[in-house]
N, C-alpha and C positions, 0 to 999 in steps of 0.2 A: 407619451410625454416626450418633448425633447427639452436640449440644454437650455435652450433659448424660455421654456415653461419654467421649469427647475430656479432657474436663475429669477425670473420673472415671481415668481411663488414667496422667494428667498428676500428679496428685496423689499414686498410688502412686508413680510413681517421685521425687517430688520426697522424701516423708517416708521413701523408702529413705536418697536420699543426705541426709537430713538428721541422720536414722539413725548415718549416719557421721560428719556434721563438721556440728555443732550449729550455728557460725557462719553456716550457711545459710538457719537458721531466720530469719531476719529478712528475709530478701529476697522478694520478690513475686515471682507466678509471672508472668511478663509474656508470653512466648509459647511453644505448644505446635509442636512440629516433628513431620510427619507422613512418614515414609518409601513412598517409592511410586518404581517402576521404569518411571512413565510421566505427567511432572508436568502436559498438558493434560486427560488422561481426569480427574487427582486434583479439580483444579480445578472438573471439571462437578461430582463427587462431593462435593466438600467443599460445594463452593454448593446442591449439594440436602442437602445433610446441616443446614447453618447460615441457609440464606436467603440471600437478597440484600442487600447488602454493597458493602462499597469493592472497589474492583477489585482483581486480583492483583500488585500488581508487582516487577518482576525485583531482586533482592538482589545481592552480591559473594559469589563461590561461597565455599566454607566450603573453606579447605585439610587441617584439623582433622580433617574429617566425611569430605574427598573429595564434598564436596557442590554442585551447585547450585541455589538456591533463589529462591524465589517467597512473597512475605507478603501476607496481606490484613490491614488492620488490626483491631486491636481496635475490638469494637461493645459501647457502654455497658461494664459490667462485667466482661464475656468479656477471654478474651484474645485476643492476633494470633495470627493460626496463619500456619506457617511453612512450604510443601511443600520437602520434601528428595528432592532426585535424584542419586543414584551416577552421579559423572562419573571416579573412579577404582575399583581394587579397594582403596576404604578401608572405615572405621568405619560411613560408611552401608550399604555392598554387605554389609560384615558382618555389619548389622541385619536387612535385609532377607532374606538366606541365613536367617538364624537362626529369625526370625519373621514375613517376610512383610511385608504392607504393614501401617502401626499405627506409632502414637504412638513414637515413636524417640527424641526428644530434649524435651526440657524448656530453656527459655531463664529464667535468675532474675534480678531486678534493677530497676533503674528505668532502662536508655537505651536506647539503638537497639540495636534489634534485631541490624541488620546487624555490629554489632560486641561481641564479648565474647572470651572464654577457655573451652576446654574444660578442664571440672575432668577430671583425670586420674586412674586407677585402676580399681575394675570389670574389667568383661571389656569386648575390642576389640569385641566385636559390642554393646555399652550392655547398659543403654540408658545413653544419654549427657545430661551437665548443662553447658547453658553459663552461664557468669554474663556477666552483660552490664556493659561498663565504663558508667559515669555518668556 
């Protein structure tokens, strides 16, 4: 995978859910959430996929998603990508059954990462929208 997929991946699902609730349209993509059932192998992967980078570091799991997570930050124009790992049988375990490891979640807004709201609706398996509070 490269950036240019990632980004690509990220985009369908955001003008799905914009699709649905226009009010979204306005919000920036700010980071890409990547689903994987093993987040130090994702890690090698993503940094050969994107280059050398800020380092990964460790997030507050996501109760939402059943997730725990790991960000590197945005470089120049890119966004942060976010690895997500199934620490329950939640929304992420149901992404990854469904389709494997790939782009699972989209993050919209301007604040930290580490905190937003999962917009609700879809199917439990996503792909899923968080908006980020400000």
């Amino acid at each position: 995978m490269t950036l240019d997929e990632l980004l690509a991946d990220a985009a369908r699902i955001r003008d799905a859910v914009v699709r649905e609730d226009a009010t979204l349209a306005a919000l920036p993509l700010a980071a890409i959430g990547w689903a994987t059932v093993e987040h130090e192998r994702a890690e090698r992967e993503l940094e050969a996929a994107l280059g050398p980078g800020a380092p990964w570091l460790p997030l507050d799991r996501d109760p939402a998603l059943g997730a725990r997570r790991w960000a590197r930050a945005a470089v120049g124009r890119s966004p942060a990508v976010v690895i997500l790992e199934p620490d329950t049988e939640g929304r992420l375990a149901a992404s990854l059954a469904r389709f494997g490891e790939a782009v699972a979640t989209v993050y919209l807004g301007t604040g930290p990462v580490g905190q937003g709201r999962l917009i609700r609706g879809g199917h439990a398996w996503g792909p899923h929208v968080v908006v980020l509070a400000p």
